[in-house]
Each structure stands twice: as C-alpha cells, then as structure tokens.
N, C-alpha and C positions, 0 to 999 in steps of 0.2 A: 504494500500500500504506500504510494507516493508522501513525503511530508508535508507535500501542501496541503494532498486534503485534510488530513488531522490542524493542520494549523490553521486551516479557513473555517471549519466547525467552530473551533475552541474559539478564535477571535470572535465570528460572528454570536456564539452564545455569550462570549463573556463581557462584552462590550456593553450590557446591558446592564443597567445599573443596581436591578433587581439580583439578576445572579450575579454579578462580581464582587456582592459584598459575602455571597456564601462561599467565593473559592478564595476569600481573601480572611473567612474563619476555620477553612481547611488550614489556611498557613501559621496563621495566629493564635488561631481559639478564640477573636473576637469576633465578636457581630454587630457592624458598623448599620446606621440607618440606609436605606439607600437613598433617604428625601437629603441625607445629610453630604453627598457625592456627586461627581460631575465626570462625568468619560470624557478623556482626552482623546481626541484622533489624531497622533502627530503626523499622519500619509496625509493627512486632508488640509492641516493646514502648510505643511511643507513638501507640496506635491511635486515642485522642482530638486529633490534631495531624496539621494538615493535610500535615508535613514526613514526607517517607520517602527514604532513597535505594534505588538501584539495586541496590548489591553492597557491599559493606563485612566487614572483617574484619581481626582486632586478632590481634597476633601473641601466644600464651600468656606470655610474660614481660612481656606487657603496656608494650614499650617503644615498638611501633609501632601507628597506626592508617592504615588506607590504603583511600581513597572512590574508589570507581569508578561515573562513571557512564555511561549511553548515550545519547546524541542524535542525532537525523535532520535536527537543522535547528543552524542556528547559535545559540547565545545568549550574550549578552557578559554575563552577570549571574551564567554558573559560578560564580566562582570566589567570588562573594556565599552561593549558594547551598551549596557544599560546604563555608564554613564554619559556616553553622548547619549542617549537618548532625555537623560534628565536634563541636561545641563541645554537642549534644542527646549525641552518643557518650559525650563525656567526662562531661558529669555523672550519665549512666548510670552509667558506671563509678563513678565517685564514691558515687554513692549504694549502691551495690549494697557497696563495701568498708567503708564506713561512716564514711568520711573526714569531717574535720569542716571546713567550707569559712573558719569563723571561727575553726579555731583558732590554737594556735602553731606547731604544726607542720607545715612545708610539704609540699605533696602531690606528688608525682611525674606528672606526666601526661606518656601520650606522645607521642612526638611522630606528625607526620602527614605522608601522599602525598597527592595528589588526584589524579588521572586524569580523562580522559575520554575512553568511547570514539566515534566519531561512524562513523556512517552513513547521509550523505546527499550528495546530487550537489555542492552549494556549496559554495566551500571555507571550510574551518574552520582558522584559525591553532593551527599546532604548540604554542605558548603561549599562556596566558590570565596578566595578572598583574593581581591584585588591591593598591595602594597606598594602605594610611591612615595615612598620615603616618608612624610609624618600623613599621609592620609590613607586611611584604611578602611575597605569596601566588602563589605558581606551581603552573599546573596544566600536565601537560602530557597533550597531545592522541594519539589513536592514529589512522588513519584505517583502520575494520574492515570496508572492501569487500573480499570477495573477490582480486577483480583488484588490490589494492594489498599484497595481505603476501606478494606475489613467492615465491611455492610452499613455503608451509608445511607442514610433515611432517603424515602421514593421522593420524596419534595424537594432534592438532592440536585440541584444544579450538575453538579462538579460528578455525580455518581450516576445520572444519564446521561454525561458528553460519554465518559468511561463506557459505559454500558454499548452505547451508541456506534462507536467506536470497535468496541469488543465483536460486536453482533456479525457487524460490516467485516471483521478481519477473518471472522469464522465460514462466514455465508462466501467469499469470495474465494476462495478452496475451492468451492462446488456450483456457482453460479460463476452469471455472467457480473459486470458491474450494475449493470441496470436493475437485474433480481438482488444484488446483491445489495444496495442500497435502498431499494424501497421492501425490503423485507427486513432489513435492521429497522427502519421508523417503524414499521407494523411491529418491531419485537418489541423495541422501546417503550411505546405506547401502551402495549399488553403488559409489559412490565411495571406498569406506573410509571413511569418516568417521562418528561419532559412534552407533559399532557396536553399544557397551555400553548408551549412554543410548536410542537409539529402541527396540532393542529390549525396554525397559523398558514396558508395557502403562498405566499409571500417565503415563508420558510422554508415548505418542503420543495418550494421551485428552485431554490437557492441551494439547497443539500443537493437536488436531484442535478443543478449544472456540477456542483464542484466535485460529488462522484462518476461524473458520466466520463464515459472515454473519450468519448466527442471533446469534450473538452481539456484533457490532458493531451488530444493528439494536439487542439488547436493551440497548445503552450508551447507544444512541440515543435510547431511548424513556425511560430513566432519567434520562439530563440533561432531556431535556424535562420530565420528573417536578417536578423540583429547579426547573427554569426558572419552572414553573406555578406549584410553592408559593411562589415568590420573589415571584413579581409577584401572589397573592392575600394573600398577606401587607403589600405596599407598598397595594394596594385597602385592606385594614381599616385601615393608619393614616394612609391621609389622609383617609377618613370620619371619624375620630377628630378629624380637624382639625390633626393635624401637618404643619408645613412642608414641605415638598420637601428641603430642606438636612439637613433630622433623615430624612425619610425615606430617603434617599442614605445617609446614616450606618445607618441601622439597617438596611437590605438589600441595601447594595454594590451597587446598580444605578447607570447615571450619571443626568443630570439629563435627561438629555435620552428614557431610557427611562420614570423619573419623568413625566414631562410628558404621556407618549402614555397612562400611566394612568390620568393625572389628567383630561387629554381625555377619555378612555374614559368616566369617570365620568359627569362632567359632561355628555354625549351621550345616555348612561342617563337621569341625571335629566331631562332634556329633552325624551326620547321620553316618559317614566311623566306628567310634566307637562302 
C-alpha cells in the first residue's frame, strides 16, 4: 500500500478539529476542547513552498502550536523537519498580527509539541531529539497500527483511521483496489467506527479517489511529466554549453544523471553526422 494513501486518510481525518483533539489525547492523555483550536493549513497558505505538514493546529489564545505528522517509514530528519515547519507557522502568525520583527517590543510566540504518528512495520523510536548546541527538540512518536492502541473506544477517531487502514491492507491481498477500498468503509462502518464521517458523501468520494488506481497511475504519469521536463531542460543547457556542475545546480539532477544526457547528446550528434 503506497504512503500516500495512508497519509491522505490520516490528514484528511485529522485536520478536523473535532478528531485532532482525540489523537492529540492518544499523545498526551489530555482532552483539549475542540471550540478551544484552530487547524492550520501550512500547503494553503504557502502554496509557493515546497514545505507542508500533515495536521497542525494552534490553540485560540494562541499560546500553543502542536505539529503532527504521519509516517510509514522511519526518518531521523523529523525533528529537522517539524521545525521549519513551526518556525513557517510562527511567522505566519507574525505576519498576519502585524508584529514588527525589528522592533522594541518583544513578540510572544508560542510555544510548540511535535508529534509523530507512524504506520509502518519497522520500528520507529518512541523519541526523536533534535540537539544544536543549547537548543533541544523532542518529538514524540505514537505507533497508529491498529493492533497497537490495545482496544480503543468505537467513538475513537484515531482507532477507525487504524481500523480503516487495517481492513484496506487485508482486503487488498485478495481484491482488486476498488473492492478493496469500498469494503474497508462497509467494514469500518459495521464496526462502529467513523459512522458520522463515511457517511458523509463528500468523504467517501475522497477515500474512493485516493485509493483508486486510476489515480496512483495518474501520480505516476505526473512525476514522469516533471521527470521529462527536468531532463529537457538539462538537454537545452548543455547545448548552451554549460558545464555539468552548473547544470547539476540549475536542475537538481546528480552528475551522474547529467552525464547519460550529455551521452545522449553526443550519440544524437553522431548519428545526424
């Protein structure tokens, strides 16, 4: 099962202010209001910037901000990661009260959680700490398999993404994508679980794109898009006559992809010759 789909579900369930406060007392043990929170979208508002997170959401007295995100694989570079994402939050924030960054009077910023939730076979340490020198970054880890939140109540956010999840990884063994995702909702559902939200028509068209194959090919055929103009773009500048080193620079390819263009080339010339 690809890790988008499991990180398209989890966003789209958790972005809601109703369940994010229940997978943020999976983390805590507390039970924040949700009248008392406001979801952040950092894709929406810095949709020129290749950073977005998962889940996020800054408590209305604006004293707390708390990053939540999903992964299926390990990465030691969280906790890198979830601070630019804070520090992209706060000067949102900044900017939007009209705070002056130079001036005399200091600014209040909140403070912050990090989280992360994971879902995948390998294990992933309970802690991530990030140390540069006098500042020190802890994240900590949930692990949101099913079979790991030892029978979570059916009113349970966080224990029908899991379920959800679980059904979809079983049923796809022996269906196709399309049985296999509209029979995880029908399990779901039978199970108690996330009663209000599938039955939502808007919802289950959203689960049924991000599980359909149709649309993993059409991801497919999009990075390939991005792949082709990458490497027709490294083609025009080294007819130009740019180095390999600049061109590296200017298309984020390595050198060694560089090199098979630049053969390319030169093979072209060779046959028109």
């Amino acid at each position: 099962m690809s890790r988008k789909i499991k990180d398209t579900a989890f966003s789209y369930l958790f972005n809601e202010e109703t369940h994010v406060v229940d997978l943020y007392k999976a983390f805590t043990g507390i039970m924040l209001d949700p009248n008392d929170i406001m979801s952040i979208r950092l894709a929406d508002s810095l949709t020129e910037s290749p950073l977005y997170n998962d889940v996020a959401f800054i408590t209305k007295n604006e004293k707390l901000i708390v990053l939540i995100e999903h992964e299926s694989t390990f990465n030691p570079n969280m906790s890198f990661r979830l601070t630019q994402y804070y520090m992209r939050c706060v000067s949102k924030l900044i900017k939007e009260k009209g705070h002056d960054k130079h001036g005399k009077k200091k600014i209040e910023i909140p403070r912050t959680k990090f989280f992360v939730a994971y879902n995948g076979e390998a294990k992933f340490p309970a802690q991530i700490m990030l140390d540069l020198d006098s500042i020190h970054i802890k994240i900590n880890t949930l692990d949101v398999r099913y079979e790991c939140l030892n029978g979570r109540q059916l009113d349970d956010a966080l224990a029908g993404y899991a379920y959800l999840i679980r059904c979809y990884e079983e049923n796809i063994a022996t269906m196709n994508e399309f049985e296999a995702h509209h029979t995880a909702m029908e399990q779901t559902l039978e199970a108690g679980y996330l009663v209000e939200v599938l039955s939502r028509k808007e919802c289950r068209d959203m689960l049924s794109e991000i599980f359909s194959y149709e649309a993993e090919l059409k991801d497919i055929a999009r990075f390939k898009g991005v792949q082709e103009g990458i490497l027709q773009t490294a083609k025009r500048l080294l007819k130009m006559g740019l180095s390999v080193e600049v061109v590296v620079q200017g298309t984020g390819l390595c050198e060694e992809e560089i090199q098979q263009v630049q053969d390319e080339l030169e093979s072209s010339f060779n046959v028109i010759a």
